[in-house]
C-alpha positions as CSV (number, residue, x, y, z in Angstrom):
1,X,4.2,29.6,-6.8
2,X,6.4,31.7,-4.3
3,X,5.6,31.7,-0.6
4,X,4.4,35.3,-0.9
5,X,1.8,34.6,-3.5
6,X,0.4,31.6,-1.7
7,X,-1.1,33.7,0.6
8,X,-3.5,35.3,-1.7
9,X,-4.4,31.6,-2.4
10,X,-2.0,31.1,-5.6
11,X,-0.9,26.8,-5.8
12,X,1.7,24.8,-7.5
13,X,0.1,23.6,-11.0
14,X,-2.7,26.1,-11.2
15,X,-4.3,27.7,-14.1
16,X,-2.1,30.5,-14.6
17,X,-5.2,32.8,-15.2
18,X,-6.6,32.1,-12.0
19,X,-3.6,32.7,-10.0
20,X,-3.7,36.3,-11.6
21,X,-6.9,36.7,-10.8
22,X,-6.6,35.9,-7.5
23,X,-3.1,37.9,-7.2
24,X,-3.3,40.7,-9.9
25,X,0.4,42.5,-9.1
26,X,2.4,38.7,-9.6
27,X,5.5,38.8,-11.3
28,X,5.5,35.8,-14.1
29,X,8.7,34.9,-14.9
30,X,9.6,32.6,-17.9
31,X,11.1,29.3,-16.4
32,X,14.6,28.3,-17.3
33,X,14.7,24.8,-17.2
34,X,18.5,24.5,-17.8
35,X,19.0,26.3,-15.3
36,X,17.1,24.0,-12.8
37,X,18.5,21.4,-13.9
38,X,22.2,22.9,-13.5
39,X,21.2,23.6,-10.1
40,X,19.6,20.3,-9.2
41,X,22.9,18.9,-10.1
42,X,24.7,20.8,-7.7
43,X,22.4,20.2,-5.1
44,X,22.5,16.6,-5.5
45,X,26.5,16.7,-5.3
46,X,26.8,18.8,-2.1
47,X,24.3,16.6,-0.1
48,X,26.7,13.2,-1.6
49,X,29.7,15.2,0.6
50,X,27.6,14.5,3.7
51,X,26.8,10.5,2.7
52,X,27.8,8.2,-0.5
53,X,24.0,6.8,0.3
54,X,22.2,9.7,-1.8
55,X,18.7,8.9,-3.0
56,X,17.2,11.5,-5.6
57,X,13.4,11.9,-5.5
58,X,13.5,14.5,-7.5
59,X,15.1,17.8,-9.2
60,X,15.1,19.4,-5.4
61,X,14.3,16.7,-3.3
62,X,16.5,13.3,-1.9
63,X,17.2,11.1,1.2
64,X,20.6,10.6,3.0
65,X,21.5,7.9,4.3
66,X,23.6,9.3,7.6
67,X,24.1,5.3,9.0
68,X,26.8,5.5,11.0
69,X,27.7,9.3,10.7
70,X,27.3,10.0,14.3
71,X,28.3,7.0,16.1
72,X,27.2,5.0,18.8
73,X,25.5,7.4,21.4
74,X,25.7,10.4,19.4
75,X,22.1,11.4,20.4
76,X,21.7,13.5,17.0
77,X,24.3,15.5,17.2
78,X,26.6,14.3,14.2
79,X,24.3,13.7,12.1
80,X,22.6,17.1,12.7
81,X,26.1,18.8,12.4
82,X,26.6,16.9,8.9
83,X,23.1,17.8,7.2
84,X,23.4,21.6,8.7
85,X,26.5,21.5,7.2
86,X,25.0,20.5,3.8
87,X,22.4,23.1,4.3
88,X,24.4,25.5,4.5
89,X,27.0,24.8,1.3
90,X,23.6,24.9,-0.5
91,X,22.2,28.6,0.6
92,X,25.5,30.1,0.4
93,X,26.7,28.4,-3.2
94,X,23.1,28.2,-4.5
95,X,21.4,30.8,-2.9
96,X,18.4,28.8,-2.4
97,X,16.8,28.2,1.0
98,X,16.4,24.4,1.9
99,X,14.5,22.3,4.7
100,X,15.8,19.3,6.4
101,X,14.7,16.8,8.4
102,X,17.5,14.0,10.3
103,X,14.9,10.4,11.4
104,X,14.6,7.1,12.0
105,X,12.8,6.4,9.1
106,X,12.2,7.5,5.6
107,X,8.5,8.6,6.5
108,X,9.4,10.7,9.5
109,X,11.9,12.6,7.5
110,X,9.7,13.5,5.0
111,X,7.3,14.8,7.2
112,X,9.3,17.0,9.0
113,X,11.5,18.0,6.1
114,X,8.1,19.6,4.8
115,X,6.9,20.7,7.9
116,X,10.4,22.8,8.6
117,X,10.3,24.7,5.4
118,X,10.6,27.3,3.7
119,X,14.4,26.8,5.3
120,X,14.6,25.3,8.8
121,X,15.8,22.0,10.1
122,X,14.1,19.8,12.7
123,X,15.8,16.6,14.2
124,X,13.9,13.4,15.7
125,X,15.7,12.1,18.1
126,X,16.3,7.7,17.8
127,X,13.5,6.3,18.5
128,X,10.8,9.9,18.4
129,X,9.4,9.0,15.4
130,X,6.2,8.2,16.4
131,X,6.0,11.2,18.6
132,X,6.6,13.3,16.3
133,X,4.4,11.8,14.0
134,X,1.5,11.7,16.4
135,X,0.0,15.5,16.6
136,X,0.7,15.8,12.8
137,X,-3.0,16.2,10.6
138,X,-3.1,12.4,8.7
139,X,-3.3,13.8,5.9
140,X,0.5,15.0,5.6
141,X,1.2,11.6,6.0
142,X,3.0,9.8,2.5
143,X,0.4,7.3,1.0
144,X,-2.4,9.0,2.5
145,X,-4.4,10.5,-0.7
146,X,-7.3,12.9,-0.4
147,X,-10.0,10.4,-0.5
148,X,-8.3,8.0,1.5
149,X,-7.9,11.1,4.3
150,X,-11.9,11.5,3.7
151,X,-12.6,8.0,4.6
152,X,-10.2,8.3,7.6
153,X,-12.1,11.8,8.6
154,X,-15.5,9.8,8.5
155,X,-14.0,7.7,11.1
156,X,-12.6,10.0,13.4
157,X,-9.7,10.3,12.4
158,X,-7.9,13.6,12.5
159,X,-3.9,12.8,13.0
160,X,-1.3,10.1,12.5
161,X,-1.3,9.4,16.3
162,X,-5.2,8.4,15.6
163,X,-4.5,6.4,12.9
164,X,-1.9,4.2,14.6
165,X,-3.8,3.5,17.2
166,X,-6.4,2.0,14.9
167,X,-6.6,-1.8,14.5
168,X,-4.1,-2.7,11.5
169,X,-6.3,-5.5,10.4
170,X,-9.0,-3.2,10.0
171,X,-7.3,-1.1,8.3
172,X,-6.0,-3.9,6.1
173,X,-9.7,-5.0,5.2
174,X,-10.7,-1.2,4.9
175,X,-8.0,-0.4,2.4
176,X,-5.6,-3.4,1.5
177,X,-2.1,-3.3,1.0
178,X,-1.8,0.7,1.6
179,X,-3.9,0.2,4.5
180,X,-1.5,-2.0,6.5
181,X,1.9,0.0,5.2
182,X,0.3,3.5,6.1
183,X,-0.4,2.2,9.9
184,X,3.2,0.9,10.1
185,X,4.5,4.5,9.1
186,X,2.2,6.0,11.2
187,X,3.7,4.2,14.1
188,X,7.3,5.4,12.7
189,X,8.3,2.1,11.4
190,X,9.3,2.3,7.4
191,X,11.8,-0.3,6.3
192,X,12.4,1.0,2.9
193,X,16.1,1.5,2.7
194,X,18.0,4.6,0.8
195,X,19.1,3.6,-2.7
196,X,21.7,5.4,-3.9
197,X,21.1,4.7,-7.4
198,X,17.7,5.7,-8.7
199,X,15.7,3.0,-10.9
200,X,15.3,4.2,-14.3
201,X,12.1,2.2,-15.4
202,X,11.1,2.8,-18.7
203,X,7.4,2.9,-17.7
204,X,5.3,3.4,-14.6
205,X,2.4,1.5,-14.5
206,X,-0.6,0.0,-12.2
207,X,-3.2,-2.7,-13.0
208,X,-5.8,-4.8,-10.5
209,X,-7.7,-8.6,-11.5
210,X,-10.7,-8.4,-10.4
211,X,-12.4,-11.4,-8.6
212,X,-15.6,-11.6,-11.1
213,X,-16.3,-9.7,-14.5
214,X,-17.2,-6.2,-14.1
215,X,-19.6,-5.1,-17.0
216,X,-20.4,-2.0,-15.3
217,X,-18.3,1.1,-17.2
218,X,-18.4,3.6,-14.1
219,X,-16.6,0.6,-11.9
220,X,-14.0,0.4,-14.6
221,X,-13.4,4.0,-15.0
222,X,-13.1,4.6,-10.8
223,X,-10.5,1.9,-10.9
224,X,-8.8,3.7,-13.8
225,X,-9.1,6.5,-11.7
226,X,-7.1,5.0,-9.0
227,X,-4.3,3.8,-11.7
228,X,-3.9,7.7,-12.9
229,X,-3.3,8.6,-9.7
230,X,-0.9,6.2,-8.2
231,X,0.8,6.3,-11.5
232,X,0.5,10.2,-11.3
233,X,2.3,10.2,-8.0
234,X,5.2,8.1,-9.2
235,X,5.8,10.3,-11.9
236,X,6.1,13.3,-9.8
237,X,8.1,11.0,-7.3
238,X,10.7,10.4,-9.8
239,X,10.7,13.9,-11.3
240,X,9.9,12.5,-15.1
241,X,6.4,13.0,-17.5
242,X,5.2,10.5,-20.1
243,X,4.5,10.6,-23.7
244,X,2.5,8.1,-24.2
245,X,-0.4,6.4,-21.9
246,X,-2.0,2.7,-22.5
247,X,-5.2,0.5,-21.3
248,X,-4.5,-2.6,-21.2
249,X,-7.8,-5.1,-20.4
250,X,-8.3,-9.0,-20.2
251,X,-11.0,-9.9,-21.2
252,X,-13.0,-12.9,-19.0
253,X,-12.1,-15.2,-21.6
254,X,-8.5,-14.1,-20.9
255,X,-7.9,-12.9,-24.0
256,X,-5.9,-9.6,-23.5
257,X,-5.7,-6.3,-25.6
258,X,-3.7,-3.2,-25.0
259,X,-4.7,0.2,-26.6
260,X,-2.2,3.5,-26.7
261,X,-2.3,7.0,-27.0
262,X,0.9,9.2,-28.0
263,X,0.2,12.8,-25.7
264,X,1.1,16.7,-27.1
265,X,2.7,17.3,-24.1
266,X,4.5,15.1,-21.6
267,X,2.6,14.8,-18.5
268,X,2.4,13.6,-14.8
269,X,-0.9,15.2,-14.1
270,X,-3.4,12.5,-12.8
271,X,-6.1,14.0,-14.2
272,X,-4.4,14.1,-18.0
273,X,-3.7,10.5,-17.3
274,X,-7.4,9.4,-16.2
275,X,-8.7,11.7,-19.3
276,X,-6.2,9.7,-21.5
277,X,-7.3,6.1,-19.7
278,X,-10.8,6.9,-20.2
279,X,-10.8,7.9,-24.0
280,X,-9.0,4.5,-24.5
281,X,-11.6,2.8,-22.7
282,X,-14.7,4.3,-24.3
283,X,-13.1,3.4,-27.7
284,X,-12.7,-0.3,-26.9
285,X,-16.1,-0.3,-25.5
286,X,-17.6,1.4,-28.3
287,X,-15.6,-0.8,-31.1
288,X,-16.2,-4.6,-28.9
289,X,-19.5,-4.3,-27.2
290,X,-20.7,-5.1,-23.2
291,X,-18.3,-7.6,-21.8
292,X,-16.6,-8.6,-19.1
293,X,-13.2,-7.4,-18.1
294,X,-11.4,-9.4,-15.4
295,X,-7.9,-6.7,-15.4
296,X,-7.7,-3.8,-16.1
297,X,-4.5,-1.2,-16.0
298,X,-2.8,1.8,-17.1
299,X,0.7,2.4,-17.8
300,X,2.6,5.7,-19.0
301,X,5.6,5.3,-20.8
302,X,7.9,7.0,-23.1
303,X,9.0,9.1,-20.5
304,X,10.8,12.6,-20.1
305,X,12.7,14.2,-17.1
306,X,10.9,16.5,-15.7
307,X,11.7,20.2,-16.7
308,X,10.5,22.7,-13.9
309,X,11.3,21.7,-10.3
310,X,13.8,24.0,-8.1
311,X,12.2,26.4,-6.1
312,X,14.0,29.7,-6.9
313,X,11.2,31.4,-5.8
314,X,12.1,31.6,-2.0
315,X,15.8,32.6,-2.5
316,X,18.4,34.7,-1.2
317,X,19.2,36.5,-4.2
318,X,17.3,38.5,-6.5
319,X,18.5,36.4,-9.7
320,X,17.1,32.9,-7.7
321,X,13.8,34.7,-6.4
322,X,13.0,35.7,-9.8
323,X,13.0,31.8,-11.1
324,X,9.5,30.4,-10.1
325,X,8.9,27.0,-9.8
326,X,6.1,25.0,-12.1
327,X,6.3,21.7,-11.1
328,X,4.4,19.6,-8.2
329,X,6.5,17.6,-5.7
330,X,5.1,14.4,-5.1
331,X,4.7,12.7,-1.9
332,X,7.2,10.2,-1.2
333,X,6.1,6.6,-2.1
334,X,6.6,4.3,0.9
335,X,7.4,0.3,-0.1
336,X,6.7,-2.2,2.8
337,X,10.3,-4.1,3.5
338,X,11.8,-6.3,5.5
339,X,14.8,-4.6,6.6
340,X,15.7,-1.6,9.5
341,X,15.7,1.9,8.1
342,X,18.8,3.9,8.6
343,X,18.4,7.0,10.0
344,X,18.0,9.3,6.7
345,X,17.2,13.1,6.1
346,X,15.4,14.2,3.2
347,X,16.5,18.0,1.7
348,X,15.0,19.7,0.0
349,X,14.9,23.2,-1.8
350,X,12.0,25.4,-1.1
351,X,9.0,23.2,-2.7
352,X,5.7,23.0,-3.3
353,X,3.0,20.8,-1.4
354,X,3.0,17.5,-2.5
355,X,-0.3,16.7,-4.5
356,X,0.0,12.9,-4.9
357,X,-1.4,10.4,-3.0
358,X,-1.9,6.5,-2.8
359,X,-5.6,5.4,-3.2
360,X,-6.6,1.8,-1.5
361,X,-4.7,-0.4,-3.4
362,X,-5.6,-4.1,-5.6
């Protein structure tokens, strides 16, 4: 959905007869998905002229590692020349507008890549990230998924500044693993390095033991839930869809089975996943009975590039403005580390809001 339309309430992955309805005189244009991913590639290779230390996260969307770029007391400057730079190779080649952001950390960047668009730049100087991070609503912050952000609200908690200055252990016990790495990025620290080559798993998956049997189907199918949209948001992360989606359960006898289903369409919506997850479960239950499950997880596999991503829909010329984009961007998946984070800057063409989010983890 263009920037223009959004203001009569039109979204990224909505029904397309209820955008109409909700903006009568749109223009719908046919997506040209080779032509995306033409573009995507050019993208990609004008932002590797500013850093060898290029990670994708998508058709229109990566991290630069700028390490180094500017020196030793540099303050910004370098760096900011060098992604302005890119910027600007990529509006006058491409015609496309494009947002930056130049951080400490991986986090930050995305942030304010997303909060500079549709095609502005913002720059945190070493050591900001935190104050930058602070006025900024929590739930713009990666990881944080709209229920988690509901939880959060319920305890008073309106920004990221809020949130780090919460007790980590609480938030640990309140929401395990994610808990502890969201209050670390809250406070600007996010170790995960820039990888330069993306992985190319051959499935995305997410499972959890649980510490007794659960007979009860509605706790099996919330905690299938939470695997359809973590696995949801990795998909979008990593620009791909899958074919195929599969429960796997272990029984409390550990006896295991596994149960697939091959989809129409390629997908990386979370709600097709669940719907897929849940349809599996039901027929297990159906075909063994009441018993207890001590894991249960989802996986999606057989998976596809993504086709629709670019956003033409902001460009300069008519020929780019006419191309709309189709596909959601996904929120940036944050992986606790042990190493420093180089200073990074995520572009990005004009996108869409992210719509993934990480649920309190195993």
């Amino acid at each position: 959905a263009s920037y223009e339309s959004r203001r009569y309430g039109c979204r990224s992955a909505q029904p397309m007869v209820q955008a109409l309805r909700l903006c009568p005189r749109a223009i719908v244009v046919p997506p040209r998905p080779d032509l995306y991913r033409e573009a995507s590639r050019a993208f990609h290779a004008i932002l590797r002229g500013s850093s060898p230390l290029v990670e994708s996260a998508g058709l229109d969307e990566a991290y630069v590692d700028l390490t180094g770029v500017g020196g030793g007391g540099a303050g910004g400057a370098v760096e900011r020349a060098a992604i302005a730079g890119a910027c600007d190779r990529i509006r006058s080649e491409l015609g496309l507008p494009v947002s930056a952001c130049v951080a400490g950390s991986r986090t930050t960047a995305k942030v304010g890549s997303d909060r500079a668009k549709p095609d502005g730049l913002i720059v945190v100087e070493a050591g900001g990230d935190a104050a930058f991070l602070a006025p900024v609503p929590v739930r713009e912050l990666p990881m944080v998924g709209p229920r988690m952000a509901q939880e959060l609200a319920a305890s008073g908690v309106a920004t990221i500044g809020e949130l780090a200055a919460l007790d980590r252990r609480w938030l640990q016990v309140r929401f395990g693993r994610v808990g502890a790495a969201v209050h670390d990025r809250a406070r600007g620290r996010d170790p995960s390095p820039v990888r330069a080559q993306p992985r190319s798993a051959r499935s995305v998956s997410r499972e959890v033991t649980f510490g007794a049997d659960v007979l009860d189907r509605d706790t099996l199918r919330r905690t299938l839930a939470r695997h359809a949209e973590r696995v949801g948001r990795d998909l979008r992360a990593d620009g791909r869809r899958a074919r195929t989606v599969t429960l796997k359960l272990r029984w409390g006898d550990f006896q295991t089975l596994t149960r697939s289903r091959t989809l129409e369409r390629p997908t990386h919506a979370t709600r097709a996943l669940a719907a897929a997850g849940e349809e599996l479960l039901d027929g297990v239950l159906a075909e063994r009975g009441r018993r207890g499950v001590r894991l249960i997880g989802l996986a999606a596999s057989n998976l596809v590039a993504e086709d629709l991503q670019l956003g033409f829909d902001a460009a300069a010329g008519p020929a780019a403005r006419a191309s709309q984009r189709a596909g959601a961007r996904a929120a940036t998946r944050g992986r606790p580390g042990a190493a420093p984070a180089p200073r990074g800057a995520p572009a990005r063409g004009a996108g869409e809001e992210a719509d993934g989010g990480s649920l309190p983890g195993e």
